[in-house]
Every structure is written in structure tokens, then in C-alpha cells.
VEXLUMGU-978161 format. One record per residue (C-alpha): residue number from 1; residue in three letters; chain; x, y, z. Coordinates in Angstrom, 3 decimals. Example, Ala and Ser with C-alpha at 12.3 -4.5 7.8 and 13.67 -1.06 7.14 Angstrom:
<recs>
{1 ALA A {12.300 -4.500 7.800}} {2 SER A {13.670 -1.060 7.140}} 
</recs>
This chain:
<recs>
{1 UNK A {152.144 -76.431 174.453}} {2 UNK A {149.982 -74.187 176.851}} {3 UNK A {146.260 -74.978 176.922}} {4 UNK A {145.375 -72.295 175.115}} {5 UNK A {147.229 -72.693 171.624}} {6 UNK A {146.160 -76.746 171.814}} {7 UNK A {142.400 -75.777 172.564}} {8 UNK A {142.733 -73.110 169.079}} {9 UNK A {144.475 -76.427 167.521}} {10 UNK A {141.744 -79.191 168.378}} {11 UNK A {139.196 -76.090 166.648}} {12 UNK A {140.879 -75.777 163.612}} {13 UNK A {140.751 -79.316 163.280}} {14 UNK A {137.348 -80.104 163.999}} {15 UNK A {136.686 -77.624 161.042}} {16 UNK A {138.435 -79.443 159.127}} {17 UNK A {137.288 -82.706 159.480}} {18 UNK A {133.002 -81.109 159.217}} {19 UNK A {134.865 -79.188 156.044}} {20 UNK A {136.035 -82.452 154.692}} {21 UNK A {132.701 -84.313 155.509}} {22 UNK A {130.768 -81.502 153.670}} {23 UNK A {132.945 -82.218 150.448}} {24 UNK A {132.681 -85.782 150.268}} {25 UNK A {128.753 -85.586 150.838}} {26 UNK A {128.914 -82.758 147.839}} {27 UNK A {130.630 -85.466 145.906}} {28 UNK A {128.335 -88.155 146.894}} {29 UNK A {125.190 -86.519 145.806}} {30 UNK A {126.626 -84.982 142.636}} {31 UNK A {128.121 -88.722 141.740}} {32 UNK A {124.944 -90.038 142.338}} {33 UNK A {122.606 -87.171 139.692}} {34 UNK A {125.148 -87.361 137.249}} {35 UNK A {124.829 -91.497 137.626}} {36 UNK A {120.871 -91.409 136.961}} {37 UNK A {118.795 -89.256 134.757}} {38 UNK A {120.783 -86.512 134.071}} {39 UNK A {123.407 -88.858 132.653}} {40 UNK A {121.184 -90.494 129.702}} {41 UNK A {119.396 -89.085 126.726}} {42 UNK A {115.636 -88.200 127.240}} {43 UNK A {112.636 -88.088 124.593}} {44 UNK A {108.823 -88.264 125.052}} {45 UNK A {107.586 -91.035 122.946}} {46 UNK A {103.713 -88.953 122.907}} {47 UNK A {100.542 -88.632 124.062}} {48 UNK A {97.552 -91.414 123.624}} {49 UNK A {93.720 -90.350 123.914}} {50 UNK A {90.269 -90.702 122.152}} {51 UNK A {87.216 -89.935 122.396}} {52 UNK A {83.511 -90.053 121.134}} {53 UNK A {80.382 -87.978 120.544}} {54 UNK A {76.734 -89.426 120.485}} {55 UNK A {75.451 -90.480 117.545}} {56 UNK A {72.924 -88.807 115.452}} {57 UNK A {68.904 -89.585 116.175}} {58 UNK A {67.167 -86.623 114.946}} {59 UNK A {63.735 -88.437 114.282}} {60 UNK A {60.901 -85.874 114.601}} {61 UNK A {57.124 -86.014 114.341}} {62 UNK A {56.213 -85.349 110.115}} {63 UNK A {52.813 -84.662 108.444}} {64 UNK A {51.024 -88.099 107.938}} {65 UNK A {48.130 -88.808 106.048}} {66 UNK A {45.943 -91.604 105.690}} {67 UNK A {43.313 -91.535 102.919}} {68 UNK A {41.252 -94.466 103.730}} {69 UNK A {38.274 -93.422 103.443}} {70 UNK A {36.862 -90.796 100.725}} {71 UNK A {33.303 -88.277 99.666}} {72 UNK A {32.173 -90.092 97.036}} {73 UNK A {32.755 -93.891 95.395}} {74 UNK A {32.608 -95.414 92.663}} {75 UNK A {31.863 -98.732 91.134}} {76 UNK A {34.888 -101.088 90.869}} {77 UNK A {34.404 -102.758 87.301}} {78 UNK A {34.520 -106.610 88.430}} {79 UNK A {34.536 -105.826 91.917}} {80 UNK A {31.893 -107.860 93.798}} {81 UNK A {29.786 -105.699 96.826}} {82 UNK A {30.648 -102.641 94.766}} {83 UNK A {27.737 -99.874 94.700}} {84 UNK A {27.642 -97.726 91.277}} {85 UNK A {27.739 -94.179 93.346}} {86 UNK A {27.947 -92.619 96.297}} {87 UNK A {27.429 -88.959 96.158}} {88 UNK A {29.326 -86.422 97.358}} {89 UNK A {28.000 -84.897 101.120}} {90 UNK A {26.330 -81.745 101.739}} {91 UNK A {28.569 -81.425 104.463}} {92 UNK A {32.220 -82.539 102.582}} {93 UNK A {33.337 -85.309 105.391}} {94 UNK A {34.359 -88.623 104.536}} {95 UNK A {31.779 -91.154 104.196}} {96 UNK A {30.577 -95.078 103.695}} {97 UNK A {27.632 -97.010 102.822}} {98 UNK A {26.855 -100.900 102.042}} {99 UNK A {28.735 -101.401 98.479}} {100 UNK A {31.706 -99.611 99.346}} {101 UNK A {35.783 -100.161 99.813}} {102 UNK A {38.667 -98.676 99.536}} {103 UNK A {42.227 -99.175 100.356}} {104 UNK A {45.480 -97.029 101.846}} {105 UNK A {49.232 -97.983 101.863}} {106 UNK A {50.072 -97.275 105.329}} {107 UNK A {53.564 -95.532 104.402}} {108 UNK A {55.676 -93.179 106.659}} {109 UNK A {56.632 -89.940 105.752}} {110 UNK A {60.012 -89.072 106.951}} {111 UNK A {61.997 -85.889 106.072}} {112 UNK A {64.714 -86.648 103.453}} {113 UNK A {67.569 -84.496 105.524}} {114 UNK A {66.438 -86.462 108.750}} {115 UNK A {66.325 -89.653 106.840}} {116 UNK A {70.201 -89.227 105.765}} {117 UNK A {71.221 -88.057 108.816}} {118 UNK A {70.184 -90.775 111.211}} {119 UNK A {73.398 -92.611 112.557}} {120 UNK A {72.286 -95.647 113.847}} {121 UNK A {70.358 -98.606 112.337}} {122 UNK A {66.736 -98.867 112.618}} {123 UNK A {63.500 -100.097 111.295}} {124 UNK A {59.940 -99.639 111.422}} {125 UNK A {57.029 -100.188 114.317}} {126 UNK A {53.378 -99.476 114.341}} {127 UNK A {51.715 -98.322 117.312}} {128 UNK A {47.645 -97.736 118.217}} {129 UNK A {46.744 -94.337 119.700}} {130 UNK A {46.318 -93.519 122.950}} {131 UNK A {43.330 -96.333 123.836}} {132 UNK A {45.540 -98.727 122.171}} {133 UNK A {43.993 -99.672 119.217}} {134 UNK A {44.464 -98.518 115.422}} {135 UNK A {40.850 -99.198 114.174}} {136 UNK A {37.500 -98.907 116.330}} {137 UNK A {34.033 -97.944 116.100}} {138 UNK A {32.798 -94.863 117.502}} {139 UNK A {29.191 -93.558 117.997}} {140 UNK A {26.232 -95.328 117.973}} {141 UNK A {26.513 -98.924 116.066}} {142 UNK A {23.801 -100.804 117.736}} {143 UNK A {20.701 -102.714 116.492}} {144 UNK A {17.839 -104.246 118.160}} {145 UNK A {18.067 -108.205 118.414}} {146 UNK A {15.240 -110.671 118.541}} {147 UNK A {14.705 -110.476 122.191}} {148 UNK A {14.629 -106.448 121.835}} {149 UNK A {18.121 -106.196 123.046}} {150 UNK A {20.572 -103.189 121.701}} {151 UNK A {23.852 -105.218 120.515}} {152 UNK A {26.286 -104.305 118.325}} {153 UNK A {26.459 -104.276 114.471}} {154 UNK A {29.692 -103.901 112.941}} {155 UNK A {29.484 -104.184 109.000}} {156 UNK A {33.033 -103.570 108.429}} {157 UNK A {35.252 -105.679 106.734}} {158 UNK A {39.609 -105.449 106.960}} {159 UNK A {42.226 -107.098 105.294}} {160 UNK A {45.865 -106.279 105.595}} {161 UNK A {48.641 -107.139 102.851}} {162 UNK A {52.347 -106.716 103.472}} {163 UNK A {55.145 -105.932 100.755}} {164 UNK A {56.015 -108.480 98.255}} {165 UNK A {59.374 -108.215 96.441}} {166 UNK A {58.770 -110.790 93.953}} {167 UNK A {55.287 -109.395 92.552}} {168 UNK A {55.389 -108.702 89.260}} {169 UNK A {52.764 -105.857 89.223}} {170 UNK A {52.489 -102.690 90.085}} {171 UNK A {51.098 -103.424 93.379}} {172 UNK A {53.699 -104.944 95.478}} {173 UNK A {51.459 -105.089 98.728}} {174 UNK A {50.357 -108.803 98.005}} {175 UNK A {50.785 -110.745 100.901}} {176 UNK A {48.160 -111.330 103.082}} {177 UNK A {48.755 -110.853 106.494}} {178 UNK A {44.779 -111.042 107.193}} {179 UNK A {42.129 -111.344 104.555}} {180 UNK A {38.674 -110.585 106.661}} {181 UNK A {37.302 -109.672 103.248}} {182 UNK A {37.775 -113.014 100.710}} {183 UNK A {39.270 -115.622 102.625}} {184 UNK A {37.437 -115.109 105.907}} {185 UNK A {34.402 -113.410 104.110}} {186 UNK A {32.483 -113.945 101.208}} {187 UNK A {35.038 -116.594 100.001}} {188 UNK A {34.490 -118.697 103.047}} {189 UNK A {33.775 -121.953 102.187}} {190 UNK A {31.146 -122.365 105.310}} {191 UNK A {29.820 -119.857 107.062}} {192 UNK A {31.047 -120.628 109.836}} {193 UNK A {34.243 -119.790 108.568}} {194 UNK A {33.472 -116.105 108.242}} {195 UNK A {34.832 -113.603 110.767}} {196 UNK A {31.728 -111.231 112.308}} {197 UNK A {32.065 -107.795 112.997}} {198 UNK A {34.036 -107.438 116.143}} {199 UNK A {36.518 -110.431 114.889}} {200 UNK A {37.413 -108.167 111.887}} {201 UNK A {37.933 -105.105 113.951}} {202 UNK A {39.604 -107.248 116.677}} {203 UNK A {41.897 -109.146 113.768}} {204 UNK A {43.048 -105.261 112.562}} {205 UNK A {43.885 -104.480 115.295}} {206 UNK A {45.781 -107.712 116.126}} {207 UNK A {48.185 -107.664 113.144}} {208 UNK A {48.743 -104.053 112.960}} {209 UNK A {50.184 -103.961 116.348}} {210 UNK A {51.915 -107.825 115.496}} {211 UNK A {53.735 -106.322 112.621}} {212 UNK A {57.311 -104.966 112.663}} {213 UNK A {59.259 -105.042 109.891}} {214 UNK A {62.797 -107.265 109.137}} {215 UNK A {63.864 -104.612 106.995}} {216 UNK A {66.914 -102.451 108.351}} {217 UNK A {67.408 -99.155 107.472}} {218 UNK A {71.465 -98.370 107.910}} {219 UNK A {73.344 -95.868 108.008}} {220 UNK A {75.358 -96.532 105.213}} {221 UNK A {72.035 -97.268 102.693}} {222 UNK A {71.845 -94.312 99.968}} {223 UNK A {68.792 -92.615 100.055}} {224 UNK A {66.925 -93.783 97.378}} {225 UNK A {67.425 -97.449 98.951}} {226 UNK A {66.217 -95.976 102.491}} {227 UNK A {63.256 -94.935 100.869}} {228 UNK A {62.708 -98.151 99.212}} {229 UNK A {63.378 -99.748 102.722}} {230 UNK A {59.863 -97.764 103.762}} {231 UNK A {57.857 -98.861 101.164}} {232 UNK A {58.616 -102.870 101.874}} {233 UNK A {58.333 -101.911 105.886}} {234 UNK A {55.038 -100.470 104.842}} {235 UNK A {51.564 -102.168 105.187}} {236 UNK A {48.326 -102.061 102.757}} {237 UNK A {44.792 -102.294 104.485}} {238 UNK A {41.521 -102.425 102.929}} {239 UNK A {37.915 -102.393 104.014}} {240 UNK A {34.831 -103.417 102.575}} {241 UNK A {31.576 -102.646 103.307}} {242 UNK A {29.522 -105.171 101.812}} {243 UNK A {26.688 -104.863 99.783}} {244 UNK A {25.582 -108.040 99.848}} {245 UNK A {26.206 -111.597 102.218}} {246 UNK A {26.183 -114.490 99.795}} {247 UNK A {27.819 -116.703 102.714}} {248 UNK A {24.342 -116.207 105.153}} {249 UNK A {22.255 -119.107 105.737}} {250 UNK A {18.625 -118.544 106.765}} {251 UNK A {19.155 -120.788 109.241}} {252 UNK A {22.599 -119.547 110.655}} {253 UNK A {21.346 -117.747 113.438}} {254 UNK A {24.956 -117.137 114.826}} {255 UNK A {25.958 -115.569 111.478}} {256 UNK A {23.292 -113.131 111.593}} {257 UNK A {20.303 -115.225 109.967}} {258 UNK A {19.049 -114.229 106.578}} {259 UNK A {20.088 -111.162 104.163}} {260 UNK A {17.046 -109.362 104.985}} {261 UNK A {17.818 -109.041 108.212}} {262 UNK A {21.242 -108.108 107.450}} {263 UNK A {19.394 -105.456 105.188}} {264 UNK A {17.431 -104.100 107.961}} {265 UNK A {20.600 -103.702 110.598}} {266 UNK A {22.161 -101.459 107.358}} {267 UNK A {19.142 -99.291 107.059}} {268 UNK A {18.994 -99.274 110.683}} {269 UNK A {22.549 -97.113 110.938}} {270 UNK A {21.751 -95.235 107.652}} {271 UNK A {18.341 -94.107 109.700}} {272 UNK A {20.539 -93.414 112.499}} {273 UNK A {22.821 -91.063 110.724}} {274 UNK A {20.202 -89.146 108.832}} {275 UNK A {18.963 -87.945 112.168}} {276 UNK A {22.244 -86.415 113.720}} {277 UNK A {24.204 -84.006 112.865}} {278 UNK A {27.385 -84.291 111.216}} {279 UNK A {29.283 -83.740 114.485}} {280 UNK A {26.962 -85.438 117.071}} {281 UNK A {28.678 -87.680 118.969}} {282 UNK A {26.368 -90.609 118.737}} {283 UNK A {26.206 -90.340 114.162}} {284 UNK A {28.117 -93.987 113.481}} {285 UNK A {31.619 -93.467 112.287}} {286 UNK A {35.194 -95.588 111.931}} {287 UNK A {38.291 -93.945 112.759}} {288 UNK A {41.694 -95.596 111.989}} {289 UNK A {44.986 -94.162 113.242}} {290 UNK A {48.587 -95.155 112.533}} {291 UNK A {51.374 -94.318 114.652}} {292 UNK A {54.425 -94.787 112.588}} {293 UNK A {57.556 -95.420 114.914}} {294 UNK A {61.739 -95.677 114.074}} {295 UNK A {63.082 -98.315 117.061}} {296 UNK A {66.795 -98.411 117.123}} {297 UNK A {68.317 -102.377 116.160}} {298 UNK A {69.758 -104.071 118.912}} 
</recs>
């Protein structure tokens, strides 16, 4: 065989062979698909997710009113330190005088559709105003002691009742949470057992910010038993001013010494007031102010 026709040969058969190679890869690779995936049956079982949107708050500031104080008074049949009238003023603001009291049921106002819609759990807070305190003196309250020094006098006397489930009358606010006016008052069985002036303010303030209430408002309560829930997280306060001191010694000095004395620090701020004008800073007033406040349970 000449060199020529073996060389053509040898070609042909190396073509061959890379043509036979090329096959049995093909049959490789297609023995090896058809052996995995595309050789079973295939189905996607799903899909998992979740998720979650905040829950409703939707508290917002609501008209409040507090009528503790009032124009004109009355006498309270069978009410000790009770004066028979009080006349209405020339000028129509709220007033007070030695033989007068009055109470207020501290109870929040909240919006029926806001009420239903609140998600979470909650109950009630109270909080003072912005000098942190509920109840305080302003103007001018001071007298002139024995020595000729200005101090204060503070006439005023608090007590606070909370809600009582089991009372059978129509006032449920029964419980005393501080009684300023009987038991540390004129019911005091010494005198030193009777809270002055700036211990009664000081005692207001004390258990109005001490107070929050166990009740729970939920989510789930109707709204008749959410409003319920207000009225037992609710507080009632009272003042007295009294008309007269039966606990005051003569000689209790520390108490303030004898009734007419007491007399003369009253007329001494009735004096004061019928000087001033209605809006003068220094004319002797008491201003109480609730903060009512929902706090999410934790």
C-alpha cells in the first residue's frame, strides 16, 4: 500500500473512533437525564407564609369635665360644716367659702367607636399636669402669724373614695382611699390626729398619682361592660371647706390655736378676695386637674 492511500486510511479511522466517542458520550449524558428528574413524577406540595398588621390603638384626647366646684351652694340637710347659701357671683366663676363641699366622680370620657376599636388590653392611669400635681393652691393664701410672719393658710379639706362593687347604694364610690375630711378631720379622735392644710393637699396629691386601677379593659369585653370597667377604674374626691373646727384646742398651738383665730385667717382670705379682681393673679383660688391616661397591660 503506497503512503498515500494508508495516510487517507489512518484519517478515516481517526474519524471514526472521535465519531464513536461522540455517540457514546451522547448516550452517557442522555442515560444519565432520563435516570434523574426527568424520569419521576413531579408535583409542588405549596407555598407557606404569614403575616401580621399592628394592632389597633386609636386613643385620642376627648372633652373632659370636672365639676368640682360650683356658683352657688347649698345647705346639706345633716351635713355638719354646711353653710345655708352661697350666692351666686356677680361675675359667674366658680366659687367657695367656710361651710362649703362638694364632690366629683373623676370619670373618663372616651369615644364609644374608639372604645370598641382598641385592640389591645388596657386600663386606667391618672396623671398631674404639667408641675406634677393634680390639686394646688394658687394666688395669695397667706396669713400673718404671731411673730408677724406671712405663712400659709390652707383651709381645704380632700378625701378620695374608690369604686365599691359590693355597695348596695346608689353610690358605689365607698372606699376610702384617704378621708382628710372625717377620719383625719373633724372625726379625729385627738387633734393631733388631724391632717393641716398642706398634709391634705399633699395627701391628694399622693393617692391620685398612687392610684391605677386592676381593672382590665379587653378587647373582647362588649361595650356596655367596657364602660362599666370605667366607672370601677374611676375615683370620687371631695372637699370641704369647713365652717367650723370642733377638733381645736386653745392650747394646741401646732393645730392652729383656738377657733377664733381660725375665724380670723378665713376672713383674712375673704378680705383678700374682695379687693382683687376676678382675674388678678394674687385673688386665692384651687385648681384641680385630672389627666386621664389608657397604658397598654404588659
Amino acid at each position: 500500500m503506497s503512503d498515500k492511500k494508508k495516510t487517507i486510511t489512518e484519517r478515516k479511522s481517526n474519524k471514526s473512533v472521535k465519531t464513536a466517542v461522540l455517540l457514546f458520550g451522547a448516550v452517557l449524558l442522555t442515560t444519565s437525564l432520563l435516570g434523574g428528574t426527568l424520569a419521576k413524577y413531579v408535583g409542588e406540595i405549596g407555598t407557606a407564609t404569614d403575616t401580621a398588621r399592628v394592632a389597633r390603638w386609636g386613643i385620642t384626647p376627648q372633652e373632659q369635665t370636672l365639676d368640682l366646684f360650683d356658683t352657688a351652694y347649698d345647705q346639706i340637710p345633716g351635713k355638719q360644716n354646711t353653710v345655708e347659701n352661697i350666692t351666686d357671683p356677680s361675675d359667674n366663676q366658680n366659687l367657695f367659702a367656710p361651710g362649703t363641699t362638694k364632690s366629683v366622680i373623676a370619670e373618663p370620657v372616651m369615644d364609644e367607636d374608639e372604645l370598641n376599636a382598641v385592640e389591645t388590653a388596657f386600663r386606667l392611669r391618672y396623671a398631674p399636669n404639667a408641675n406634677g400635681v393634680f390639686g394646688t393652691y394658687v394666688g395669695n393664701w397667706k396669713r400673718s402669724n404671731d411673730s408677724g410672719e406671712q405663712v400659709d393658710w390652707l383651709p381645704l379639706r380632700f378625701s378620695v373614695y374608690s369604686y365599691n362593687e359590693a355597695e348596695q347604694g346608689a353610690d358605689k364610690y365607698t372606699t376610702p382611699v384617704y378621708d382628710g375630711i372625717n377620719a383625719m378631720g373633724k372625726d379625729a379622735l385627738t387633734p393631733g390626729g388631724v391632717n393641716g392644710g398642706d398634709v391634705q393637699r399633699n395627701r391628694l396629691n399622693e393617692v391620685l398619682e398612687a392610684i391605677e386601677s386592676s381593672e382590665v379593659i379587653y378587647p373582647s369585653d362588649t361595650l356596655e361592660v367596657k364602660k362599666e370597667k370605667l366607672k370601677r377604674m374611676s375615683v370620687k374626691i371631695v372637699w370641704e371647706w369647713p365652717f367650723e373646727r370642733p377638733e381645736l384646742s386653745p392650747n394646741d398651738d401646732e393645730l392652729a390655736g383656738t377657733i377664733a383665730m381660725v375665724d380670723g385667717w378665713d376672713t383674712v382670705l375673704g378680705n383678700r378676695a374682695a379687693s382683687l379682681g376676678s382675674t388678678d393673679p394674687s385673688m386665692p383660688r384651687f385648681e384641680l386637674t385630672m389627666k386621664y391616661t389608657a397604658v397598654q397591660v404588659d
